[in-house]
GUFIRO-135670 format. One record per atom (N, C-alpha, C): residue number from 1; residue in one letter; atom name; x, y, z. Coordinates in pm, 1 decimal, decimal comma, always signed. Atoms other than C-alpha are relative to their C-alpha. Layout:
residues N
NUM_A_CA_X_Y_Z
...
This chain:
residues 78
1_X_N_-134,2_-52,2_+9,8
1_X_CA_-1244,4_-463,7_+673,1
1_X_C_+88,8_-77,3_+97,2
2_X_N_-79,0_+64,0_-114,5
2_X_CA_-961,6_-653,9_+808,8
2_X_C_+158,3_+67,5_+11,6
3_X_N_-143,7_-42,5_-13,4
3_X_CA_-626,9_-496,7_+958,1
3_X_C_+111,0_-97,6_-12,0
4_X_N_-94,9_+97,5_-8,6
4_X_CA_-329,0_-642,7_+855,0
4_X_C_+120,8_+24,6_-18,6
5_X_N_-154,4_-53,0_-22,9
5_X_CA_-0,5_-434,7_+831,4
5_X_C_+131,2_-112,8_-13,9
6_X_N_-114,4_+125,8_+49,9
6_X_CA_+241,6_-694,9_+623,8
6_X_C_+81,1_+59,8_-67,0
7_X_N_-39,1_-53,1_+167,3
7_X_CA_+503,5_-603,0_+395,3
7_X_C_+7,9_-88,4_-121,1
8_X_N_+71,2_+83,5_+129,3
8_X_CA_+409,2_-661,9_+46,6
8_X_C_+176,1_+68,5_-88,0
9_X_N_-104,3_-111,3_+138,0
9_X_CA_+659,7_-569,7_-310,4
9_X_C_-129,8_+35,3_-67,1
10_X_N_+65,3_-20,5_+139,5
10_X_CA_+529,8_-406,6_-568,2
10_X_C_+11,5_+80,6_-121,9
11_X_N_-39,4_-66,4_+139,0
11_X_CA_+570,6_-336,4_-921,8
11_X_C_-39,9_+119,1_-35,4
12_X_N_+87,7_-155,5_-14,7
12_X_CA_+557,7_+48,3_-990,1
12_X_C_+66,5_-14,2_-181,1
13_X_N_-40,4_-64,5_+100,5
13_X_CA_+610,6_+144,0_-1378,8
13_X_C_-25,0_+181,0_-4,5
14_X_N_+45,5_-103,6_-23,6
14_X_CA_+694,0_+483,4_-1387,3
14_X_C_-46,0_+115,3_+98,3
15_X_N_+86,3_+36,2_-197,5
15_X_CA_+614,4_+510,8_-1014,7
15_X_C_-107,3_+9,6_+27,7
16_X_N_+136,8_+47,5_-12,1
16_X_CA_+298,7_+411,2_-1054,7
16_X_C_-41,6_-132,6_+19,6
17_X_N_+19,7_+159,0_-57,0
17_X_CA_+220,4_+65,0_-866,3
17_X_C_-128,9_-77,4_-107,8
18_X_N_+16,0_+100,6_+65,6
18_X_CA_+92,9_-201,9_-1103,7
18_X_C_-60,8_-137,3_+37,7
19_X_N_+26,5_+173,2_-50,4
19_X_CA_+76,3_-547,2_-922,7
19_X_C_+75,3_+19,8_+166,6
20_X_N_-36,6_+25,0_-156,7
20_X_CA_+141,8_-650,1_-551,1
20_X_C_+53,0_-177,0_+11,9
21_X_N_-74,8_+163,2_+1,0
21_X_CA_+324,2_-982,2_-483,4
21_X_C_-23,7_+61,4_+161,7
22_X_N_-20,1_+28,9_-112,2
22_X_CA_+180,4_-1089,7_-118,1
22_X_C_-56,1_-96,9_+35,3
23_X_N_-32,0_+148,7_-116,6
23_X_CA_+217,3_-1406,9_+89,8
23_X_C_-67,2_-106,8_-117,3
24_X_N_-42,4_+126,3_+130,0
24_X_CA_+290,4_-1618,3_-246,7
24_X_C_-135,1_+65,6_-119,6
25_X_N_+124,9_-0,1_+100,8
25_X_CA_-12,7_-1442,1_-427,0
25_X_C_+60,9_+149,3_-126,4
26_X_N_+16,0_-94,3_+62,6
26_X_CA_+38,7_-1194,2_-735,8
26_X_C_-173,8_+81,2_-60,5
27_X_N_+86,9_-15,3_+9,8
27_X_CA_-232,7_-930,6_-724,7
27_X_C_+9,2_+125,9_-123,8
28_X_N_+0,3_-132,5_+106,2
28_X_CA_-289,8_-657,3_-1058,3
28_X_C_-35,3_+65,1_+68,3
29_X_N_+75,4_-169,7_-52,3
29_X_CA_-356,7_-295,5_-970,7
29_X_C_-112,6_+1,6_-101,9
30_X_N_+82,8_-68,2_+104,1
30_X_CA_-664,7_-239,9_-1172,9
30_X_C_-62,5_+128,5_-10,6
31_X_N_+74,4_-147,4_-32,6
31_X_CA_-791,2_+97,1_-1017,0
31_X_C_+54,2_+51,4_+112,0
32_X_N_-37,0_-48,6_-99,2
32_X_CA_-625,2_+337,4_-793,3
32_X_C_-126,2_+94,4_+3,5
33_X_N_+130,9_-36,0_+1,9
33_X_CA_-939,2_+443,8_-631,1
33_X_C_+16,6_+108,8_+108,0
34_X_N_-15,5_-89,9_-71,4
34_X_CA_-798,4_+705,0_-360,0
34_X_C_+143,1_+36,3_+27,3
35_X_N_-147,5_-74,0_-8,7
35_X_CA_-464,7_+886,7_-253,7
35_X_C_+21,6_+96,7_+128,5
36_X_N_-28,7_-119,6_-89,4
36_X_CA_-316,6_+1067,3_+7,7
36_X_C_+134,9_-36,0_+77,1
37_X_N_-207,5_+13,5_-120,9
37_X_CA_+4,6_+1071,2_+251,0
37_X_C_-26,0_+107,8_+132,5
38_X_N_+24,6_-55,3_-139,9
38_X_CA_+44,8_+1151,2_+598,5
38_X_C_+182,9_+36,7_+80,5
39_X_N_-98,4_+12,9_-90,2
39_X_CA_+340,9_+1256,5_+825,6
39_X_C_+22,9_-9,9_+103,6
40_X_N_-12,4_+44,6_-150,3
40_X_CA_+456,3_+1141,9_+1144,2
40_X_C_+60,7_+143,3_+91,2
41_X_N_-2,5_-141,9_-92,8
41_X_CA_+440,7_+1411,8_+1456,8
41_X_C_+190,9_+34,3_+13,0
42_X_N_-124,8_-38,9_+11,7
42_X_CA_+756,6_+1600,6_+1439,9
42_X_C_+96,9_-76,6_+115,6
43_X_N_-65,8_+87,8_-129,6
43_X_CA_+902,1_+1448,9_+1778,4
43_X_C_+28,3_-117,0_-13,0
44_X_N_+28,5_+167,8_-25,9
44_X_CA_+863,7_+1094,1_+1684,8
44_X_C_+80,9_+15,0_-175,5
45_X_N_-76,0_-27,9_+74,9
45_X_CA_+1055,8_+963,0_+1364,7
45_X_C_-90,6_+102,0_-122,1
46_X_N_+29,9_-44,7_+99,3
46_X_CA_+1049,9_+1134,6_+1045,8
46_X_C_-71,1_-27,2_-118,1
47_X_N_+26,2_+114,0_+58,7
47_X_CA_+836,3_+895,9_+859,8
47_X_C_-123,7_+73,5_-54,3
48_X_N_+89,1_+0,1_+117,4
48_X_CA_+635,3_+956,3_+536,9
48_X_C_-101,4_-90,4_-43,6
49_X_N_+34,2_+117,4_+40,6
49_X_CA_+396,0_+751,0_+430,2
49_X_C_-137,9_+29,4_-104,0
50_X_N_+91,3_-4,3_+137,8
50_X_CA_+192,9_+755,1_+67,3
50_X_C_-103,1_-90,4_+5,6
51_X_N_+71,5_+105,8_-2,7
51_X_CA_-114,8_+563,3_+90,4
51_X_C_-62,1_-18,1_-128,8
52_X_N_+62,5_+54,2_+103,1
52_X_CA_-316,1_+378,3_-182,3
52_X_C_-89,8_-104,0_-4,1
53_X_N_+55,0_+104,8_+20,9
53_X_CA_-626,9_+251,3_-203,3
53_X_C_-20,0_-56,3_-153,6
54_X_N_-88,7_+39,8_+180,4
54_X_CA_-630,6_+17,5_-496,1
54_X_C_-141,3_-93,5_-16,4
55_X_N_+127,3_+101,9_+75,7
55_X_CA_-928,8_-219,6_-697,7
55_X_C_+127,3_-84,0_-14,0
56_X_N_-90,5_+113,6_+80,6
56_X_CA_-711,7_-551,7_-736,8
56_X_C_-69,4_-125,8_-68,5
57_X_N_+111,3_+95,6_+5,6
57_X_CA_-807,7_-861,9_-858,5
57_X_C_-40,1_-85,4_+80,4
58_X_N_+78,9_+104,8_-157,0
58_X_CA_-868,6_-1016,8_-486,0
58_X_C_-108,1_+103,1_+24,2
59_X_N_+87,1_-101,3_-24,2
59_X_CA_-1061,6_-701,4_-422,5
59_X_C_+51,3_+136,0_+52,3
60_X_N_-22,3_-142,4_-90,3
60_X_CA_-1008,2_-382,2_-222,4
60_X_C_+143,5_+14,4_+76,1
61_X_N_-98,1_-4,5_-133,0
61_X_CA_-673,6_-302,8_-48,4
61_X_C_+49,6_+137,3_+24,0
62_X_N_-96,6_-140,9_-81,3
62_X_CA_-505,2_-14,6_+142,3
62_X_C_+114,3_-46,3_+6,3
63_X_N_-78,2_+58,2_-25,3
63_X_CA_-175,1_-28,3_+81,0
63_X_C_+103,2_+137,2_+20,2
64_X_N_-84,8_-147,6_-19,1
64_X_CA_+132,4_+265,5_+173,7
64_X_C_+155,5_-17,4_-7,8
65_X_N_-150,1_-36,7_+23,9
65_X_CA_+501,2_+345,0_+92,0
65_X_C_+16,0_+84,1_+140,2
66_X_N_-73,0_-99,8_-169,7
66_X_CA_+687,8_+424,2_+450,9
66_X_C_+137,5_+38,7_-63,0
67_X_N_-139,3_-36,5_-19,7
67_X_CA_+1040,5_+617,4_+427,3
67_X_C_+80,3_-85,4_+70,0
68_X_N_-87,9_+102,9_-129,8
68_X_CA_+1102,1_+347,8_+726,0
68_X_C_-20,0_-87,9_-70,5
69_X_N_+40,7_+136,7_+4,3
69_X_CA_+953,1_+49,7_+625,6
69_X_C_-30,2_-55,8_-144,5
70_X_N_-6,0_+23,3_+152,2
70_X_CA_+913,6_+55,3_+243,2
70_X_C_-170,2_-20,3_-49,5
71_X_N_+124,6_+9,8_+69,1
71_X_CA_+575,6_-103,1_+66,5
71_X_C_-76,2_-96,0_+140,0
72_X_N_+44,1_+73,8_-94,3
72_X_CA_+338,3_-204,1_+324,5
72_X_C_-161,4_+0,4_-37,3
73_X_N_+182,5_+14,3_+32,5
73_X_CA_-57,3_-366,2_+303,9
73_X_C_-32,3_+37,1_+132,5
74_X_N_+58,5_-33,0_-145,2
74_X_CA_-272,7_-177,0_+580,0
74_X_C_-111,2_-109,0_-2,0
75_X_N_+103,4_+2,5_-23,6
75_X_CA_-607,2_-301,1_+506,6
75_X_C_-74,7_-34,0_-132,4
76_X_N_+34,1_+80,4_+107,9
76_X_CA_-813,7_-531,3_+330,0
76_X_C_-180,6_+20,8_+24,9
77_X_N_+150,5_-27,9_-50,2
77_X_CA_-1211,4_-456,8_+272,2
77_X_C_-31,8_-109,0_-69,7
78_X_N_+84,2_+108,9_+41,7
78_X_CA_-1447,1_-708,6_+206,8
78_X_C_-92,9_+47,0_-91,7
């Protein structure tokens, strides 16, 4: 597993994410393989964040929708 917190785009139809365009590469969604969302401690900002692990065709990624920061890749498994 490697950490890597970049921001990525990505194509949602429907708002359902599709493909990932990151650092010049287009990757398909082929399997959303987990789900969940977290919120940030009330004191600190207000920040949402939807995660998604995903089957692509590089392999495995963690990727999450912030309220702050938009579409972001956490985490890449081997």
């Amino acid at each position: 597993m490697k950490l890597v917190l970049e921001s990525i785009d990505v194509g949602c139809q429907s708002s359902i994410p599709y493909v990932i365009c990151w650092r010049s590469g287009t990757y398909n969604i082929e399997t959303v393989i987990d789900s969940w969302s977290t919120r940030g401690p009330w004191w600190t900002s207000d920040e949402q964040r939807e995660y998604l692990l995903v089957s692509t065709s590089c392999g495995v990624m963690e990727i999450y929708h912030s309220t702050i920061q938009g579409w972001m890749i956490s985490r890449l498994y081997d």
